[in-house]
Structure formats: C-alpha cells, structure tokens
C-alpha positions in Angstrom: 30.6 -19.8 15.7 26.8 -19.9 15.1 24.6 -20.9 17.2 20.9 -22.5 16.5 19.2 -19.8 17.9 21.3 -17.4 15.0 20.7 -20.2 12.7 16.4 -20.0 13.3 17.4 -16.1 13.5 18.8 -16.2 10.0 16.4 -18.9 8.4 13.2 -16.2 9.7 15.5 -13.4 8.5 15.5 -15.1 5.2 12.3 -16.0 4.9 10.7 -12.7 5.8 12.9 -11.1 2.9 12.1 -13.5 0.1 8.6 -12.3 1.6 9.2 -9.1 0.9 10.9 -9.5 -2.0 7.5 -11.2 -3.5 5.2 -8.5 -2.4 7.5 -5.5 -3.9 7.5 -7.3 -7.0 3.9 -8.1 -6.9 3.5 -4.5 -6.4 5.0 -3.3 -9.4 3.4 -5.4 -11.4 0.3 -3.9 -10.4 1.9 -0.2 -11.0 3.3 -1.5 -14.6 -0.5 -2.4 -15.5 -1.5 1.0 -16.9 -4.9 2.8 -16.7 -8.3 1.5 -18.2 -10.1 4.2 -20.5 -13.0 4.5 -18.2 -12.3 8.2 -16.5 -13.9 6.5 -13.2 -12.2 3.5 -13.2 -9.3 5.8 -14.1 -9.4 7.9 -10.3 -9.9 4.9 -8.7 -6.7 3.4 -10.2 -4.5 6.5 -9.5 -6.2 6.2 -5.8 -4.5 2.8 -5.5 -1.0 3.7 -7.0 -0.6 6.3 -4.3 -1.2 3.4 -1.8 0.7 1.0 -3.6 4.1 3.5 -3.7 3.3 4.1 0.0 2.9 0.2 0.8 6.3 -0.2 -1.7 7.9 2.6 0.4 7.1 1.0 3.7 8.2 -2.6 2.4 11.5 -1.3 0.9 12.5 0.3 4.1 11.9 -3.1 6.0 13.6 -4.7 3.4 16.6 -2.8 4.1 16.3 -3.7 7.9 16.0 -7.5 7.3 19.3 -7.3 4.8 21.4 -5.0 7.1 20.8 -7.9 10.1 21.5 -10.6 7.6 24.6 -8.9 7.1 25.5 -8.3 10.7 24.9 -12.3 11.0 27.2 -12.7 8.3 29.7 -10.5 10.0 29.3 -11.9 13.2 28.2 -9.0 15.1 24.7 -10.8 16.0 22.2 -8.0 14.5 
C-alpha cells in the first residue's frame, strides 16, 4: 500500500530522471557535433568533450541510482 509521502517520493524520483534523461541526451548531441576546422577552436572543443564524457559519466551513474529506487518503490521495499 502506498502511501503519499512514496507517492511525492516517486513523482521527485520521476522527475529528477526525465531530468536526467534530458541532460544525457543534450550531452550527446553536443559530442555528435564534430570539430570545426580551426586547429584552436579544435583544442578547445576536445577540452570540452573530456568534460562532457565526465559530466555524462557522473549523470549516468545517478541515473542508475534514481531507477534502482524507482524500482524498489515498485517492489515495495521503500528505496
């Protein structure tokens, strides 16, 4: 039996991964863009894929956290 305060747990749950969902997308669009021809714009670009795999990295990992509690609600063990 669910309670509200698991309902408002779930509804937070599920908005924070359609969140995240948006920003790893958003993310890979910006790695799918490819490299200008400009050799400076060029470093700079590779600069901001290495932080953009480590912000994916980070966001897939909490991603993961966010489903496995959705899937304890659904299970009924609470988180």
């Amino acid at each position: 039996m669910r309670n509200a305060e698991s309902d408002m747990d779930r509804e937070e749950l599920e908005r924070k991964r359609q969140e995240l969902r948006d920003r790893l997308a958003a993310i890979r669009r910006d790695l799918g863009g490819g490299l200008t021809r400009d050799l400076e714009d060029q470093a700079q670009q590779l600069e901001n894929q290495d932080t953009l795999m480590e912000i994916a990295r980070v966001t897939e990992q909490e991603l993961e956290r966010v489903e496995r509690a959705l899937s304890a609600l659904d299970r009924g063990d609470g988180g």
